[in-house]
TORDO-396038 format. One record per residue (C-alpha): residue in three letters; x, y, z. Coordinates in steps of 0.5 Angstrom, whole numbers, padded with zeros to 4 digits, always signed. Layout:
// TORDO-396038
alaXYZ
...
//
This chain:
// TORDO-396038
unk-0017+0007-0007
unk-0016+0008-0014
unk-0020+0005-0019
unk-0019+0004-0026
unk-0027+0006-0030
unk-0024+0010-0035
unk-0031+0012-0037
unk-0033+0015-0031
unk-0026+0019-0030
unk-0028+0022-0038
unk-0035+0025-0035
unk-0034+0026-0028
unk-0035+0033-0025
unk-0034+0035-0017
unk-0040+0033-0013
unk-0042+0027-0016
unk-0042+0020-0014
unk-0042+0012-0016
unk-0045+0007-0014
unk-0041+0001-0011
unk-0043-0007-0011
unk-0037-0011-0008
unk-0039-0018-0011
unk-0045-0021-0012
unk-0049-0022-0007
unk-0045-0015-0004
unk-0051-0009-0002
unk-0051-0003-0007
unk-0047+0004-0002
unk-0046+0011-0005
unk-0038+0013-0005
unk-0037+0021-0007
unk-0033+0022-0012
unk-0026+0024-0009
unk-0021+0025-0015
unk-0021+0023-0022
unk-0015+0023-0028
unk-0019+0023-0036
unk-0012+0021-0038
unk-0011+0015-0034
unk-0017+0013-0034
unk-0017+0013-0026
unk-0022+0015-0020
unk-0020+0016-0013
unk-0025+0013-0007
unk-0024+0015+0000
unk-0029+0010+0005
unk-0029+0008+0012
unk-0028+0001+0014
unk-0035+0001+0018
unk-0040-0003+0016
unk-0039-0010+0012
unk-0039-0008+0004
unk-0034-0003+0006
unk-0030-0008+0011
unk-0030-0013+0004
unk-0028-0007+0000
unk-0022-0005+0004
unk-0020-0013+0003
unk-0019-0012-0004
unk-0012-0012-0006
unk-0009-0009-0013
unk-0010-0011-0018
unk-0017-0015-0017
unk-0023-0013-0018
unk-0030-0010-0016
unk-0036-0013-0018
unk-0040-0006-0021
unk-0039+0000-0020
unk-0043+0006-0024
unk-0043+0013-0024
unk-0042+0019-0025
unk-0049+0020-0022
unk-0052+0025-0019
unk-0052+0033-0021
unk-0045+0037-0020
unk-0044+0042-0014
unk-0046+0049-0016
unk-0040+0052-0019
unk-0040+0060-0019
unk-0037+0066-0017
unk-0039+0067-0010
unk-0034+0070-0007
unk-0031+0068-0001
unk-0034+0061+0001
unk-0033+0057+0007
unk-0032+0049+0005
unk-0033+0044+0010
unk-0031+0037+0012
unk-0033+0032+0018
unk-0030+0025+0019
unk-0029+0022+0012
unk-0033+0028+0009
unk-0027+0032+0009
unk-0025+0027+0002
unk-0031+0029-0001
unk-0030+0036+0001
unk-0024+0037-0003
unk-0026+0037-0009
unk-0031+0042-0009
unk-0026+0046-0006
unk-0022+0045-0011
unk-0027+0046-0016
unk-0030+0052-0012
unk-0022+0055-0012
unk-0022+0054-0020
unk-0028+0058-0020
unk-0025+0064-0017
unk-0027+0064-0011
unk-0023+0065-0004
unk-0024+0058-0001
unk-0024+0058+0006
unk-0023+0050+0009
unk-0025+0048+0017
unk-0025+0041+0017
unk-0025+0036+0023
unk-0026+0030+0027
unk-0026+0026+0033
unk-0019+0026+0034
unk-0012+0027+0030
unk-0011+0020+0030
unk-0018+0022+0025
unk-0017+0027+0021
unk-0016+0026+0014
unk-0014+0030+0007
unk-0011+0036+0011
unk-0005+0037+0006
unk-0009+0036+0000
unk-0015+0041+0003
unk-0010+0046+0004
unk-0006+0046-0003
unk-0014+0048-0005
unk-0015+0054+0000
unk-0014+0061+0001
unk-0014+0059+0010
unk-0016+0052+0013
unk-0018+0052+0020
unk-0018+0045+0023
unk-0022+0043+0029
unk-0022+0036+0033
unk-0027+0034+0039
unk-0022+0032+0044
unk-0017+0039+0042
unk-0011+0033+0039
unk-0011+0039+0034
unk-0013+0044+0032
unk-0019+0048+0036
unk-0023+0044+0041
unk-0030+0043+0039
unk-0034+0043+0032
unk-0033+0045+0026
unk-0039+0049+0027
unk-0035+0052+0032
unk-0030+0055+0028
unk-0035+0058+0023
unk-0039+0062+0028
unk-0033+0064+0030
unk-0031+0067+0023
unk-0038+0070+0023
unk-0040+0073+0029
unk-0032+0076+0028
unk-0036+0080+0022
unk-0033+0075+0016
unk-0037+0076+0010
unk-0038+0069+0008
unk-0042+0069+0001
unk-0043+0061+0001
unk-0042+0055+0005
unk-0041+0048+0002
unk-0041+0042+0007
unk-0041+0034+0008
unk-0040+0030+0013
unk-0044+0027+0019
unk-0051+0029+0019
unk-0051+0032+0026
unk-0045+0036+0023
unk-0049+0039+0018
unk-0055+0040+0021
unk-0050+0044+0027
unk-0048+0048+0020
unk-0054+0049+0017
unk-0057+0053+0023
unk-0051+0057+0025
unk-0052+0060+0017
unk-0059+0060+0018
unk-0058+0065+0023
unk-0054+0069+0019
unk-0057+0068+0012
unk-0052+0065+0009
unk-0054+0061+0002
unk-0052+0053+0005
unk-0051+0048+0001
unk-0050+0040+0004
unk-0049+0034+0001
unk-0053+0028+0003
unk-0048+0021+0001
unk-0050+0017+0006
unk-0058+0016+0006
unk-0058+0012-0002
unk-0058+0006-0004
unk-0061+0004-0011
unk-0057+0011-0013
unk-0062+0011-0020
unk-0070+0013-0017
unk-0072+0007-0017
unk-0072+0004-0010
unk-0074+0011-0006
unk-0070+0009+0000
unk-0066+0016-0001
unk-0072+0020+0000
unk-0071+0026+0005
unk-0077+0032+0005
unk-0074+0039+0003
unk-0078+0046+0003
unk-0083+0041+0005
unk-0084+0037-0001
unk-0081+0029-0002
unk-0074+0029-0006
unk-0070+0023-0007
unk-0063+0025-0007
unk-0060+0020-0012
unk-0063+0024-0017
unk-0065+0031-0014
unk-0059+0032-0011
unk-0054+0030-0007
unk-0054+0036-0006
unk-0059+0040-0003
unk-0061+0048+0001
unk-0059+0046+0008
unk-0064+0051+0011
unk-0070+0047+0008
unk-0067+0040+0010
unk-0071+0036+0015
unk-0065+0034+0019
unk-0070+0030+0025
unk-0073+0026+0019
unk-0066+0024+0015
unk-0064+0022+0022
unk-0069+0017+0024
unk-0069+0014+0017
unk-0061+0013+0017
unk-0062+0010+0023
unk-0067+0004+0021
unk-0063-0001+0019
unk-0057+0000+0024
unk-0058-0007+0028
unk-0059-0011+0021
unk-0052-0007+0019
unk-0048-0009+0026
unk-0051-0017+0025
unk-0049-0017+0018
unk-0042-0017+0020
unk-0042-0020+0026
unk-0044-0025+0021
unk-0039-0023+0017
unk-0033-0024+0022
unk-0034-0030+0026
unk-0034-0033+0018
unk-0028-0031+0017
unk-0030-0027+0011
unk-0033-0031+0005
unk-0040-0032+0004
unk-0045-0028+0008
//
C-alpha cells in the first residue's frame, strides 16, 4: 500500500518504522518502512491480512484515508562496510528485509539475500530482493520453491561451506530469527534482528514493547527495533507475543459476523 505522509517520506531512513491507526476506535500496530520517495511524498506498507486492523486496512481503497499514521520511528539500521553480509526475510519480513538490503548494498557491501515462507504461493518481494543483491537464495517449507526447509538452512549451508559472512540482518517471524540468530552464534558472526511485532504504543510510553536484551529490559520502540540477536530472550519475547492472541482471534470474529463497521 502506497500512502501519501510527505513528512515521513523527507525524513525516513531503512530499518525504521510508523505507527498505523485505522479509525477511531482502531488499535495502534507498527508496519516497517518498506520503501519511500522524498519527491512524491510517498511511502510504501507491506502487511498481512491477518488480525482485525490489518483486515480493516487492507479494506481501504484509494483515495481514502487512514486515521493516523506517525513515523519515522525507531533508530535506523546499522549502515556500515562490513563486507559480504547476508539479509534475511521470512514471510512478509521479506519486505521489510529489503530495504535494508538496499541500504546495505549502497554502502558497498556484498549483500547475500535468503528469503522464504511457507509456500510459493507465500512468498513476497523476490524481484525486488534480487535487483538489490549480489546472490539470492530462496527456501520454502514444503519445497514449492526454492530449497526445502528454512531460511536458516540455507545460512548454514553457506556457512558450514566455508563462506565468510562478516554480518547478518534478519526480519521476520520470531521463530525464524531465534533459528537464525543460533546458527551465527555458533559461528561468531555479528546478528542483528528486527523485533516489529512485539509494539504497540511505539513512543516509550505503554511499556508493552518490552524485551530483556544482554539481560537488561529494553523497549524496542525506542531502543531498537533492532537489536544483537545473540542477547535477545527469544523463550520471553515468544511467550509475550502470544498473550493477547485469543482476544485478537475474537475481535475479529466479531468483526466479520458485522459485516465490518464498528467493533
Amino acid at each position: 500500500m502506497d500512502v501519501e505522509a510527505p513528512l515521513i517520506a523527507k525524513k525516513a531512513e531503512a530499518g525504521q518504522f510508523v505507527i498505523v491507526r485505522v479509525d477511531e476506535r482502531g488499535e495502534r500496530i507498527p508496519l516497517t518502512l518498506v520503501d519511500w520517495d522524498k519527491d512524491r511524498g510517498v511511502i510504501t506498507l507491506v502487511y498481512q491480512a491477518v488480525g482485525l486492523t490489518t483486515r480493516k486496512l487492507s479494506e481501504k481503497k484509494e483515495g481514502e484515508h487512514i486515521l493516523d499514521v506517525v513515523g519515522p520511528l525507531g533508530n535506523p539500521g546499522a549502515a556500515e562496510k562490513f563486507g559480504t553480509v547476508a539479509v534475511i526475510g521470512g514471510g512478509v519480513g521479506v519486505a521489510a528485509a529489503y530495504p535494508r538490503a538496499k541500504q546495505l548494498r549502497q554502502k558497498g557491501n556484498y549483500v547475500i539475500s535468503i528469503i522464504g515462507a511457507r509456500s510459493s504461493n507465500l512468498l513476497i518481494f523476490e524481484d525486488e530482493m534480487r535487483s538489490v543483491s549480489d546472490e539470492l537464495y530462496i527456501s520454502t517449507d514444503d519445497g514449492t520453491k526454492g530449497r526445502k526447509g528454512f531460511v536458516s538452512d540455507v545460512l548454514r549451508d553457506l556457512l558450514q561451506g566455508g563462506r565468510k559472512i562478516d554480518y547478518v540482518f534478519a526480519v521476520g517471524p520470531t521463530v525464524m530469527m531465534r533459528a537464525v540468530a543460533k546458527v551465527t552464534k555458533e559461528y561468531r558472526v555479528k546478528t542483528d534482528v528486527s523485533l516489529n511485532p512485539i509494539m504497540v504504543d511505539g513512543t516509550g510510553m505503554c511499556g508493552a514493547c518490552r524485551v530483556r536484551v544482554g539481560g537488561e529490559t529494553k523497549f524496542t520502540c525506542v531502543d531498537g527495533p533492532e537489536f544483537d540477536g545473540h542477547q535477545v530472550d527469544f523463550e520471553e519475547l515468544l511467550t509475550r507475543l502470544n498473550t493477547y492472541r485469543e482476544e485478537e482471534a475474537m475481535a475479529l470474529e466479531r468483526y466479520v459476523k458485522r459485516g465490518g463497521g464498528e467493533d
